[in-house]
KOLVEXKOL-210109 format. One record per residue (C-alpha): residue number from 1; residue in one letter; x, y, z. Coordinates in Angstrom, 2 decimals. Layout:
N
[r NUM,A,[X,Y,Z]];
...
This chain:
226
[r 1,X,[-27.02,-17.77,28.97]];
[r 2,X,[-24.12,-20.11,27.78]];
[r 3,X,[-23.61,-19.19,23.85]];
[r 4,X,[-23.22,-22.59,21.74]];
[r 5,X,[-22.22,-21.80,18.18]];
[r 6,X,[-23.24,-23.78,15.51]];
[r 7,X,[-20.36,-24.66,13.30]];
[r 8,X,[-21.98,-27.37,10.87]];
[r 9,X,[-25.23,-26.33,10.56]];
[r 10,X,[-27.66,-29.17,9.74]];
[r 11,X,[-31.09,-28.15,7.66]];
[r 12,X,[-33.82,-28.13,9.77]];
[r 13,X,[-31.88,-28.00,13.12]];
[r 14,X,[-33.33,-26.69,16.20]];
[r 15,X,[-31.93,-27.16,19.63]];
[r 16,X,[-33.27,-26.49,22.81]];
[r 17,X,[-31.15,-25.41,25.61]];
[r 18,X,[-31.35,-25.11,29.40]];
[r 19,X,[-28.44,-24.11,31.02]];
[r 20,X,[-28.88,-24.76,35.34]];
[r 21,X,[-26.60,-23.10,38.14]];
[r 22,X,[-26.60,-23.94,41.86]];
[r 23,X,[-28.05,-27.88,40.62]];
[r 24,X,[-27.41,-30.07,43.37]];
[r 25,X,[-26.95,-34.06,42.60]];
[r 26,X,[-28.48,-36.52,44.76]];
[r 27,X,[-31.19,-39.49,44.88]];
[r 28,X,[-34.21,-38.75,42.99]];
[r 29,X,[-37.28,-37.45,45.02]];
[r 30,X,[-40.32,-39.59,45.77]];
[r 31,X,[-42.50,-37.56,43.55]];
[r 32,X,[-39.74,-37.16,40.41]];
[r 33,X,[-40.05,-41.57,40.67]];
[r 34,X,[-43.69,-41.29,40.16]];
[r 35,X,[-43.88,-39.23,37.88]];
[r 36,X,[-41.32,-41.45,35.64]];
[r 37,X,[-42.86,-44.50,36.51]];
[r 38,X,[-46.25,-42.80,34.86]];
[r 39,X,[-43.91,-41.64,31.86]];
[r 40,X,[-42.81,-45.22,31.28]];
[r 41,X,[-46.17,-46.47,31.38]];
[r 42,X,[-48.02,-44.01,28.94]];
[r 43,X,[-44.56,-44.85,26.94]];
[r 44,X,[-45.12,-48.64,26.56]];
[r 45,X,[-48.62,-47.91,25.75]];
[r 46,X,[-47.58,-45.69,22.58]];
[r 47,X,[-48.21,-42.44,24.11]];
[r 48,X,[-44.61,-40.80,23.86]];
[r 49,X,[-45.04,-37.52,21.79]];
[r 50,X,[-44.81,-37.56,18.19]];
[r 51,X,[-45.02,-40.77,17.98]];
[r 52,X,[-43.59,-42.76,15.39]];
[r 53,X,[-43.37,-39.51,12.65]];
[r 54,X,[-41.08,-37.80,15.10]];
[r 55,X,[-38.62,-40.71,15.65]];
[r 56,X,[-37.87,-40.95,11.93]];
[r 57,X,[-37.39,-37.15,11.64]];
[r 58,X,[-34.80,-37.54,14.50]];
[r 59,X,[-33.40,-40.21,12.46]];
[r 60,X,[-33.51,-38.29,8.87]];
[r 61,X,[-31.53,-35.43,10.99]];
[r 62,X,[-28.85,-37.52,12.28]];
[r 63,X,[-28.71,-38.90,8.49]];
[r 64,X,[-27.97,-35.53,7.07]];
[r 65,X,[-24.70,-35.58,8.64]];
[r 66,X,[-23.67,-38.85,7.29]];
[r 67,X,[-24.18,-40.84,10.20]];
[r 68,X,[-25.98,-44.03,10.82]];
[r 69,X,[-28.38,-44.08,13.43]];
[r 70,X,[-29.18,-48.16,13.98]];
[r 71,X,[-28.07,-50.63,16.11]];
[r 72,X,[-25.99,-49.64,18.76]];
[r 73,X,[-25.86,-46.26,17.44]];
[r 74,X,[-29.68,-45.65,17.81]];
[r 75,X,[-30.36,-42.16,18.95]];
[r 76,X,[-30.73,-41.90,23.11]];
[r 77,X,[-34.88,-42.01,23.58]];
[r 78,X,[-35.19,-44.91,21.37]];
[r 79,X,[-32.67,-47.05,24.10]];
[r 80,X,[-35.17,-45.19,26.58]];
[r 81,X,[-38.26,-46.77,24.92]];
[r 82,X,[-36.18,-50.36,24.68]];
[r 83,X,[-35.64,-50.47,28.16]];
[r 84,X,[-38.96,-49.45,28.92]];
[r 85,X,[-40.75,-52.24,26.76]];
[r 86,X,[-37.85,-54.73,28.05]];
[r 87,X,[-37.89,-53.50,32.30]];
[r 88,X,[-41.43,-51.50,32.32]];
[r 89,X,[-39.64,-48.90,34.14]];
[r 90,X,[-36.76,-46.43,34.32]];
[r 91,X,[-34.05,-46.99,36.41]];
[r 92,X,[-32.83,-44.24,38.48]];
[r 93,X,[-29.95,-42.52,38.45]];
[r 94,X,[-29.91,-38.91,39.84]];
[r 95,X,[-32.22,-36.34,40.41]];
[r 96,X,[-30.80,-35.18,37.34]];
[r 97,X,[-30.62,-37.52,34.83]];
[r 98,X,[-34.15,-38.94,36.21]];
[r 99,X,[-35.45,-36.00,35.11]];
[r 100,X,[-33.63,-35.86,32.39]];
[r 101,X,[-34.67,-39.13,31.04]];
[r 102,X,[-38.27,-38.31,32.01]];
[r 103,X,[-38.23,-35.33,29.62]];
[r 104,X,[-36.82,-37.42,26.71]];
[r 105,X,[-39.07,-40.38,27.20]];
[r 106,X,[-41.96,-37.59,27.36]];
[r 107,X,[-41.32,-35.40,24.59]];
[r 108,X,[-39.59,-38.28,22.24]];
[r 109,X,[-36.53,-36.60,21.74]];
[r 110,X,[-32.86,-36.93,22.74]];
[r 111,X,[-31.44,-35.08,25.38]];
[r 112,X,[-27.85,-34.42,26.44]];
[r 113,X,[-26.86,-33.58,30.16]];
[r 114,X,[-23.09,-32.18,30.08]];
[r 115,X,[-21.14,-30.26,33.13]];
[r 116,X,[-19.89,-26.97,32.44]];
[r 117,X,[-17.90,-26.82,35.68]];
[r 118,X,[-15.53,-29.26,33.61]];
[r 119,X,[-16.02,-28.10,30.30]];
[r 120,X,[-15.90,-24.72,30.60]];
[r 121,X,[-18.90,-22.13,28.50]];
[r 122,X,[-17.12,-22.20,25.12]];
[r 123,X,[-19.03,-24.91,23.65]];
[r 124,X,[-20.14,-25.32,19.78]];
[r 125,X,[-21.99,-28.18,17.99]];
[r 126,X,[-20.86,-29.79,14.61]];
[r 127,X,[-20.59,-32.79,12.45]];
[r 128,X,[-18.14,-35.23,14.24]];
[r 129,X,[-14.99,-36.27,11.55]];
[r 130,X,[-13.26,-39.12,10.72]];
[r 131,X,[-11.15,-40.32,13.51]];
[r 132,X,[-12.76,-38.84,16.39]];
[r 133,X,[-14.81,-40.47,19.14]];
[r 134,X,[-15.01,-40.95,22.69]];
[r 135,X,[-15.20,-42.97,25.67]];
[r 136,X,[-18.85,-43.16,26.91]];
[r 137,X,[-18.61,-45.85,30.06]];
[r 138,X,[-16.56,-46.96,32.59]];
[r 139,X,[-15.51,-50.09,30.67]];
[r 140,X,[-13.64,-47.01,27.99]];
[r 141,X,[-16.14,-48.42,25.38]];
[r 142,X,[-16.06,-45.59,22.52]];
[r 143,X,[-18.39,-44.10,20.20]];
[r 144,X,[-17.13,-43.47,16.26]];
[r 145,X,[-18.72,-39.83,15.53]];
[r 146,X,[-17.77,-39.34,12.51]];
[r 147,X,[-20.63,-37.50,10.51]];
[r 148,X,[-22.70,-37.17,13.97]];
[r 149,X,[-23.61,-34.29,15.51]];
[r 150,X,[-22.07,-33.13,18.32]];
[r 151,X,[-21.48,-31.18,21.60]];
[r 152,X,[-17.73,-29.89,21.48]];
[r 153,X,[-15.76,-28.41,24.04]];
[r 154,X,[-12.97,-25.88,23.36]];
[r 155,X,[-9.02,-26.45,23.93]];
[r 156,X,[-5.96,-26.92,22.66]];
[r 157,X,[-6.42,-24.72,19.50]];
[r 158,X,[-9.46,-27.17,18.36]];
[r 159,X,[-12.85,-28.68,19.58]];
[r 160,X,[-12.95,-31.85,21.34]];
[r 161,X,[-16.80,-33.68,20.96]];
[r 162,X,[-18.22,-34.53,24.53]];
[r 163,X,[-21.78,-35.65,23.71]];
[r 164,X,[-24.49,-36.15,21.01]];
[r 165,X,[-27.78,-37.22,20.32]];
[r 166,X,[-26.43,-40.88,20.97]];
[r 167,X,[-23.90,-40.59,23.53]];
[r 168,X,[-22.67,-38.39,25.75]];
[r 169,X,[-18.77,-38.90,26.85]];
[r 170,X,[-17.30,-40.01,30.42]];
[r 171,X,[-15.32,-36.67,30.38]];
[r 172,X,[-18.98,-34.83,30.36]];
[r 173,X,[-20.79,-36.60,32.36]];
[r 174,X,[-22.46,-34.93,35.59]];
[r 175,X,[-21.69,-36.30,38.75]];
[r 176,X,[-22.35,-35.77,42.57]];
[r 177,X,[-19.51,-32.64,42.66]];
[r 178,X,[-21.21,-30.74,39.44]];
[r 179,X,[-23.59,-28.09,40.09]];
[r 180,X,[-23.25,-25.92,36.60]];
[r 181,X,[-24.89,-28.11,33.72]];
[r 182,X,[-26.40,-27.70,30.51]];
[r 183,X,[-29.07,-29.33,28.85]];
[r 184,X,[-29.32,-29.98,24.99]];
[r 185,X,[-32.45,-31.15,23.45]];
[r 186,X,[-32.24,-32.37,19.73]];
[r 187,X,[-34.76,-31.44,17.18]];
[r 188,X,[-35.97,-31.03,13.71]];
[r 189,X,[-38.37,-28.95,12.25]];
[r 190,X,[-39.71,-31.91,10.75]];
[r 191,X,[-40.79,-33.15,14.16]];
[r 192,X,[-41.81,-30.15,15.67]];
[r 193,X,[-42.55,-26.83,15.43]];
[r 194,X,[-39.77,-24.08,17.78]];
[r 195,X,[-42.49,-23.39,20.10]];
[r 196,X,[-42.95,-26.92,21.36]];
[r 197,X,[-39.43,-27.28,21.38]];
[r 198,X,[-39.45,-24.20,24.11]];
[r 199,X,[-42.16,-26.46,25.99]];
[r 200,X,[-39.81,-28.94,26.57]];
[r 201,X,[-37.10,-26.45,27.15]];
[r 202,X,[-39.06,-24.69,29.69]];
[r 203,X,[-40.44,-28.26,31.65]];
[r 204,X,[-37.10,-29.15,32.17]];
[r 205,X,[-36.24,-26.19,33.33]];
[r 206,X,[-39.05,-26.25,36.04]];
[r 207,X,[-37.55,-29.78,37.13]];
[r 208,X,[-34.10,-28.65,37.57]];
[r 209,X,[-35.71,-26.06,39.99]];
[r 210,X,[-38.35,-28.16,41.56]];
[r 211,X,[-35.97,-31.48,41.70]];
[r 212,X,[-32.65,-30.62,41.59]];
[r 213,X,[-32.87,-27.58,43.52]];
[r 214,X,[-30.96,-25.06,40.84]];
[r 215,X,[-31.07,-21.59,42.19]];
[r 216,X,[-31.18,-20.13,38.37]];
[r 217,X,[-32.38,-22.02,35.22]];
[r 218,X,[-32.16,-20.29,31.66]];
[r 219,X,[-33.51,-21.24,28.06]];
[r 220,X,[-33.02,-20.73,24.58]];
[r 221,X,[-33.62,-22.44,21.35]];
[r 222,X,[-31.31,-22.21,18.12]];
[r 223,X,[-32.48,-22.93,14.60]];
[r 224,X,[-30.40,-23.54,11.69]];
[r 225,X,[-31.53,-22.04,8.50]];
[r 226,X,[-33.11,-23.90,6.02]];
């Protein structure tokens, strides 16, 4: 398993990871697009895990590190829950990020999807700092992370953030040639307890199998202290 340190711990942090090898990217299968369009539906009816109580603790987390999570900066699986209420569906994608999206929309929590063929397996997370950001679309739209957790790669004597709770960045996106990825599912103890966390870890790691063909899938969750 891929070791991600955690540089600036945030009280309360857990993280759920599920690290995928042999993944292979293509259209999503029949049954994945059923099983999303059911997600969507229990999710405009209110049924999205948690609820309410957990999207405020994902909120009070992303607080902690001085960040503002509103507006455009609203953490991932509430723009999930938007476009559900606005489309009634979710769009696909990928195999991958289908699945992906079906886990976050499920479980109520944001989810990054990153390539480790480009990034490499020294990874860390920490509070972004002032100055940094990154491009996040094809248009080279960028997100300010300053005080926002994040997914950093390793290189050139520092760490370079690649994704977040928000966001993820062009340069870690997965596409068609990746078939190493990694997972990250943000959580708080104050909207759910480590075992359910390893739920949600372990049902994603059943659809990279079943969906995305991976030939090995492995999980962990970290916890900060406090």
């Amino acid at each position: 398993m891929i070791q991600l340190t955690l540089d600036s711990p945030l009280p309360g942090l857990i993280v759920g990871l599920v690290e995928c090898h042999g993944v292979r990217i293509e259209p999503a299968p029949a049954e994945l697009r059923e099983l999303c369009a059911q997600a969507a539906q229990a999710a405009a009816g209110g049924e999205a895990a948690g609820g309410d109580a957990r999207r405020q603790a994902i909120r009070s987390l992303l607080r902690s590190g001085g960040f503002k999570p509103s507006g455009r900066n609203k953490p991932a699986q509430e723009y999930l829950l938007r476009t559900v209420a606005e489309e009634g569906e979710l769009p696909s994608i990928s195999n991958a990020v289908d699945l992906l999206n079906l886990v976050s929309l499920r479980s109520g929590l944001p989810i990054s999807l990153v390539s480790l063929d480009r990034l490499g397996e020294r990874l860390s997370l920490r509070v972004g700092v002032a100055g940094e950001r990154f491009v996040f679309n094809r248009t080279g739209q960028e997100l300010d992370v300053e005080g926002l957790l994040c997914i950093c790669a390793a290189g050139d004597g520092r760490t370079e953030p690649v994704g977040s709770p928000v966001k993820d960045s062009m340069r870690a996106k997965v596409t068609d040639l990746d078939s190493h990825l990694l997972a990250c599912i943000y959580a708080s103890r104050g909207a759910l307890a480590d075992e359910e966390l390893g739920g949600w870890a372990d049902e994603l790691s059943r659809g990279f199998r079943q969906f995305c063909g991976a030939s090995r899938t492995e999980t962990a969750v970290l916890a900060c202290p406090g």
